[in-house]
N, C-alpha and C positions, 0 to 999 in steps of 0.2 A: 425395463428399468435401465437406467442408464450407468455405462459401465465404469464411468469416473465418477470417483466418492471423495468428498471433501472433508473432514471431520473436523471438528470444530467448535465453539461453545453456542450458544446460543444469544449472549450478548454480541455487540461489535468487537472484533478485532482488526486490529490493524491489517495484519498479517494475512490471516482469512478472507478480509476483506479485498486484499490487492489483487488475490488467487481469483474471487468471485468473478472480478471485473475481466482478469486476464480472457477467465473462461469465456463468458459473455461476449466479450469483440472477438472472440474467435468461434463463434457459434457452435460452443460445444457443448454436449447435454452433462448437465451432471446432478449430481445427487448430493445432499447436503446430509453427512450424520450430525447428530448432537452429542458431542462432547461436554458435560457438567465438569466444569474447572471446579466447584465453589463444592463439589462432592468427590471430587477427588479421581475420576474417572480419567482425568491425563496419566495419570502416575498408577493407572491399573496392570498390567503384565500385558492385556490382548492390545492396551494403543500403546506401551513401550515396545514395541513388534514393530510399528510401524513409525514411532516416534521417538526413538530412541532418548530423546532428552528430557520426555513428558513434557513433552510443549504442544501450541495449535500451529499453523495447521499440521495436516499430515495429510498424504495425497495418493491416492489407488489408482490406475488405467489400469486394467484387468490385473495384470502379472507385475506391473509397475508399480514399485513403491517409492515413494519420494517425501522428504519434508524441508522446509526453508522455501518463505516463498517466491522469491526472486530467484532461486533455481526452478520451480513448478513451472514459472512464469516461463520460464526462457523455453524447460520443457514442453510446453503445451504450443507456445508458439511454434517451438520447428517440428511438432509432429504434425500440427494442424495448420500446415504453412500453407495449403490452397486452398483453406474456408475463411468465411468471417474477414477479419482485418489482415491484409494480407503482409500488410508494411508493418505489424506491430514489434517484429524482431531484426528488420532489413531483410535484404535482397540479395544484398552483395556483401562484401568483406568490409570494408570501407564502412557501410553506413550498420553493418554489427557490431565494428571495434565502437565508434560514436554512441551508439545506443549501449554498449558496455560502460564505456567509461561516464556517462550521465547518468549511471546505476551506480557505479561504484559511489560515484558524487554524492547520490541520494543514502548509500548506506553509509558511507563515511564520513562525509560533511555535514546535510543537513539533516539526518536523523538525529544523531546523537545529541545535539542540541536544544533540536525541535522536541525530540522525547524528554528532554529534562525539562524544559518549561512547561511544557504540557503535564506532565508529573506533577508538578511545584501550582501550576495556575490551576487545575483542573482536576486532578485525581488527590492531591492531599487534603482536600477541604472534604471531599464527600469521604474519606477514610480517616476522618477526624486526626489526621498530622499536620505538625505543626511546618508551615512555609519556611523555606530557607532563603532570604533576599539575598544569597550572596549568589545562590544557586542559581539564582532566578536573574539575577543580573549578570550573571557573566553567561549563561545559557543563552540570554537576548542577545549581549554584543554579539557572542560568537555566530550565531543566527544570521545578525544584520550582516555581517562580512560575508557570507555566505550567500547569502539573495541580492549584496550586491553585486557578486559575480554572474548569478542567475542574469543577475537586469542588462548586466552590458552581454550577454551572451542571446537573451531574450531580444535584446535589439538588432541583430543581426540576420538569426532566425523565428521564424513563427514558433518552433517547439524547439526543446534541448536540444535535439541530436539533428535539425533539419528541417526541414518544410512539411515532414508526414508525423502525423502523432504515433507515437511508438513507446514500447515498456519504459522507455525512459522517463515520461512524462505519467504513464498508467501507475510506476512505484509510488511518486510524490504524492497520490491521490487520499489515503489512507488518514496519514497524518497531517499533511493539508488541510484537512477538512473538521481537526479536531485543532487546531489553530486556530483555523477561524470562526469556527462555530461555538466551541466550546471555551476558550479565554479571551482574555481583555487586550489581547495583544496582537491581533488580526490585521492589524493598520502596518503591522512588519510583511504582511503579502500588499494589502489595498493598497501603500503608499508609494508604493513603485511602478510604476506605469506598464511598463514592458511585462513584470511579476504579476500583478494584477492581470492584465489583459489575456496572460497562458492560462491562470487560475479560473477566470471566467471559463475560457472554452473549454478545459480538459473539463473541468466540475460540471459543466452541461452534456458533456457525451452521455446518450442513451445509457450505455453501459453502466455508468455512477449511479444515475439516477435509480437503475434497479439493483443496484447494489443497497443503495439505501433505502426505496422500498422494500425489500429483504431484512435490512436490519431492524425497520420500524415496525415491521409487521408482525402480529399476538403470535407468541409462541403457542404451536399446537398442543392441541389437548393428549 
């Protein structure tokens, strides 16, 4: 059995999700617990141990405990720096700070945004609340300013941080994909040439794709 455990709910999360894919392009075995958010097993005593905030994910390597997951990410990268993707966290000094600060970018800029439309387009209809268009407009502008810096940045290089796909590009995956799959608002990646064209390839890496075979797949009996 494999000795990294992921814990987690059984729907998609963002969060979980980013950790899944880390794992994957760095070909490392791991095991999936089911965490029930909707019965209250985040906020039990045995995953506040490991999760102090009762949130997902939360992350085991034997004696290693960890949660938040762009630290997992960075973790699992330099421990498993000579399997799987080797470039996913750089090489050298130079292209870390890069691959850092297009992390930062993704939790600072375009999350907060991105997670409020996505809230407002896509999660308040199925929790039967009510839209807020002020939310929901100043969340897109702030968005647009933000992927226009992507676009002139994406012109330059193939990926955020450089020529090698790397965590920088692996973070944006998550919520990405609930942007444009899930709202009406997807033409804020598709209309951007440069945006568009990283969106196609990181969304076709193996790695995504079994991420979301994982998430679509019947939960065990």
């Amino acid at each position: 059995m494999a000795s990294v455990k992921v814990y987690g709910p059984t729907l998609p999360s963002a969060s979980v999700s980013r950790v899944l894919a880390c794992l994957i392009e760095k070909d490392v075995e791991f095991q999936v617990i089911s965490v029930e958010l909707s019965k209250g097993q985040h906020k039990l005593p045995q995953h506040l141990k490991i999760q102090p905030f009762g949130q997902v994910p939360a992350f085991q390597d034997e004696d290693i405990i960890l949660f938040e997951s762009r630290a997992i990410c960075r973790y699992v990268s330099e421990k498993y720096q000579n399997q799987g993707n080797t470039a996913l966290f750089g090489t050298n000094p130079l292209t870390k700070a890069l691959i850092d600060q297009w992390l930062e970018a993704e939790g600072q800029n375009f999350n907060p945004p991105n997670s409020a439309l996505i809230f407002q387009l896509a999660f308040a209809p199925m929790m039967e609340l009510e839209q807020d268009p002020i939310v929901i407009k100043q969340s897109e502008k702030k968005l647009a300013k933000v992927l226009d810096v992507y676009e002139r940045r994406l012109e330059e290089s193939r990926y955020l941080a450089g020529e090698e796909f790397t965590l920088a590009d692996l973070s944006h995956l998550p919520m990405t994909q609930y942007l444009v799959n899930k709202t009406d608002r997807g033409e804020l990646i598709t209309s951007r040439k440069n945006v568009a064209r990283w969106w196609g390839e990181i969304s076709r890496r193996d790695s995504w794709k079994k991420v979301i075979e994982m998430q679509n797949a019947p939960p065990r009996a």
